[in-house]
C-alpha positions as a printed NumPy array, in Angstrom:
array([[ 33.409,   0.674,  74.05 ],
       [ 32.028,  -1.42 ,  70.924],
       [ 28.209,  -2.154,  71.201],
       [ 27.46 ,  -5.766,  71.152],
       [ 25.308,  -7.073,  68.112],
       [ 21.981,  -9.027,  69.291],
       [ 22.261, -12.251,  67.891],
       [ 19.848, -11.658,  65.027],
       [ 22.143,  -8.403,  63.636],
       [ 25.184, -11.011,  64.571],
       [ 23.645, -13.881,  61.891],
       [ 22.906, -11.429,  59.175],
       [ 26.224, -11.939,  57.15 ],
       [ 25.826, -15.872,  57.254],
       [ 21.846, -15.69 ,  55.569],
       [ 22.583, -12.581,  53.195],
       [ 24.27 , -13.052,  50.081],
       [ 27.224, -11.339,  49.11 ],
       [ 26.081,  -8.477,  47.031],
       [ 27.458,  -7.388,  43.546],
       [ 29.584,  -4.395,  43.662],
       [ 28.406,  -1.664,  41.38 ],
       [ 31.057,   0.711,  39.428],
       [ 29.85 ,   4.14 ,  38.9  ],
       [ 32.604,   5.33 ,  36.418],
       [ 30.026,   5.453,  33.433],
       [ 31.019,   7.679,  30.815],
       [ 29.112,   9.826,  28.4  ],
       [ 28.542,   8.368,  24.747],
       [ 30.124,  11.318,  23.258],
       [ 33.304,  12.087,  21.33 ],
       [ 34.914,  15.398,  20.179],
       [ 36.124,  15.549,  16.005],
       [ 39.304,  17.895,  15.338],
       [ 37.033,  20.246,  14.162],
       [ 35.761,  20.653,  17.74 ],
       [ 32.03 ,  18.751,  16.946],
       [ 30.542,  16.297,  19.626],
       [ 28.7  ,  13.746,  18.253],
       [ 26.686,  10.807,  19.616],
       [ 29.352,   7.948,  19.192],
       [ 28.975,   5.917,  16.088],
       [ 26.499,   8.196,  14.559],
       [ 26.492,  11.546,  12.539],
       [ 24.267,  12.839,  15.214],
       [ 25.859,  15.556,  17.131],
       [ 25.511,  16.944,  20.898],
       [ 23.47 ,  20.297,  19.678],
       [ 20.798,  18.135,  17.927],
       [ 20.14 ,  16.354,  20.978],
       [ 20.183,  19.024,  23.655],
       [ 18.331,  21.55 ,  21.178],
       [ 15.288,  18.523,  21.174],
       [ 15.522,  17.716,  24.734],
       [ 14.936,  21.997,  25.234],
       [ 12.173,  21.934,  23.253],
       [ 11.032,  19.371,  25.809],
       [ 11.246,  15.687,  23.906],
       [ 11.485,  12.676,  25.479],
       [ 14.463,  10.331,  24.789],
       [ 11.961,   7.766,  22.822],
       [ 10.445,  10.955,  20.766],
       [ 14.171,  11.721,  19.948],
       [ 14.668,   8.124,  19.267],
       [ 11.538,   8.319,  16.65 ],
       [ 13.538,  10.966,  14.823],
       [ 17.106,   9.296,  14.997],
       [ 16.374,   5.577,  14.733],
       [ 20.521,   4.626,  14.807],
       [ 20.817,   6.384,  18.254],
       [ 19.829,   3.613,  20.936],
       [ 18.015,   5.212,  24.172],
       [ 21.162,   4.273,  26.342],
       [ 23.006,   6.807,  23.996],
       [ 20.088,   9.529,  24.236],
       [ 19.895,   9.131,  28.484],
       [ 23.938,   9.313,  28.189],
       [ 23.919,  12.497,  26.259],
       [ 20.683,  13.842,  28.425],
       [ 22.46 ,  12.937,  31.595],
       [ 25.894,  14.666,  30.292],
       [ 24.03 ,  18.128,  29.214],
       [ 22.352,  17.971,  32.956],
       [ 25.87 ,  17.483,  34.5  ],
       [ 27.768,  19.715,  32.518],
       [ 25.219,  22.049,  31.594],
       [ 27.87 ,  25.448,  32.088],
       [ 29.96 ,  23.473,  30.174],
       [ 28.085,  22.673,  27.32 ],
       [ 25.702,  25.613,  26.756],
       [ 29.772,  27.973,  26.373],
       [ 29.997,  24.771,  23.759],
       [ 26.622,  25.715,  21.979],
       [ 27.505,  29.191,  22.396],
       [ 30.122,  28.734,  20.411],
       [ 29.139,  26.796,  17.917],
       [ 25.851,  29.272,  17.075],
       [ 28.801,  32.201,  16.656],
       [ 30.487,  29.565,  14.241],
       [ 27.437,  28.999,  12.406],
       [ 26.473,  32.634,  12.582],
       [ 30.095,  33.221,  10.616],
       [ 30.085,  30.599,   7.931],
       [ 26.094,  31.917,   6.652],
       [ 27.076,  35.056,   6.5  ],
       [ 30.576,  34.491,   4.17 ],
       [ 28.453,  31.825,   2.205],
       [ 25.727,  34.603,   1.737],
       [ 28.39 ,  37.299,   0.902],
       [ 29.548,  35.281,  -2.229],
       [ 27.896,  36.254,  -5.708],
       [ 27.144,  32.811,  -6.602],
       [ 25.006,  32.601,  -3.482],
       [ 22.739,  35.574,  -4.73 ],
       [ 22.276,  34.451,  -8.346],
       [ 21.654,  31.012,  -6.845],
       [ 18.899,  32.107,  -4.616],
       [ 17.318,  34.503,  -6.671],
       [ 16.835,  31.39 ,  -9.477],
       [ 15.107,  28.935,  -6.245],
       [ 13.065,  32.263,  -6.092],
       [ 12.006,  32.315,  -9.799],
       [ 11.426,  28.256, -10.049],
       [  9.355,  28.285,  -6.742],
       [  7.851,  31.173,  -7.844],
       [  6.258,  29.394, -11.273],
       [  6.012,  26.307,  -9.88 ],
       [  3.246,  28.097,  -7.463],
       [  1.658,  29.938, -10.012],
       [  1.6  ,  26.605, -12.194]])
């Protein structure tokens, strides 16, 4: 048995407009290199500079103030990602700190690297005392 509408619930359709339809498909404004680093679409910014300021508890407009080409819609995007794939992405950073932990070490293994260093070490050093 169908309930009869009340003449008031009956008229609603003719006085209402006819509402836009929203999509809900947005997508992220990210985009993995070959090398395997996500970056903020057109910018050099990447995914763990974002995530590693929005940790330390920055707002998308303070993370704005220190990456002017990034537009807030990109930072919320990014934010909103990290929150919805946050498993995901913190294997990613994972990952990448084991990467980054590799690469010092084999550029601090090579003797260039020492003899390099040690001469910052001796400039800073009379530059101080200067």
């Amino acid at each position: 048995m169908v309930p009869e509408l009340s003449p008031i619930k009956a008229g609603l359709n003719d006085i209402m407009p006819v509402v836009k339809q929203l999509t809900f498909n947005q997508t992220a404004p990210l985009h993995q290199e070959d090398t395997g680093t996500v970056r903020i679409i057109g910018s050099r910014v990447t995914l763990d500079t974002v995530v590693a300021a929005f940790k330390r508890g920055a707002t998308a407009e303070q993370i704005q103030d220190s990456f002017p080409s990034l537009s807030l819609v990109q930072i919320y995007g990014t934010i909103a990602y990290y929150l919805s794939h946050e498993a995901d992405v913190e294997v990613y950073l994972s990952e990448r700190q084991v990467e980054a932990e590799a690469i010092r070490v084999q550029i601090e293994s090579r003797p260039q690297y020492k003899e390099f260093r040690e001469k910052l070490r001796r400039r800073r050093s009379e530059l101080i005392d200067a």
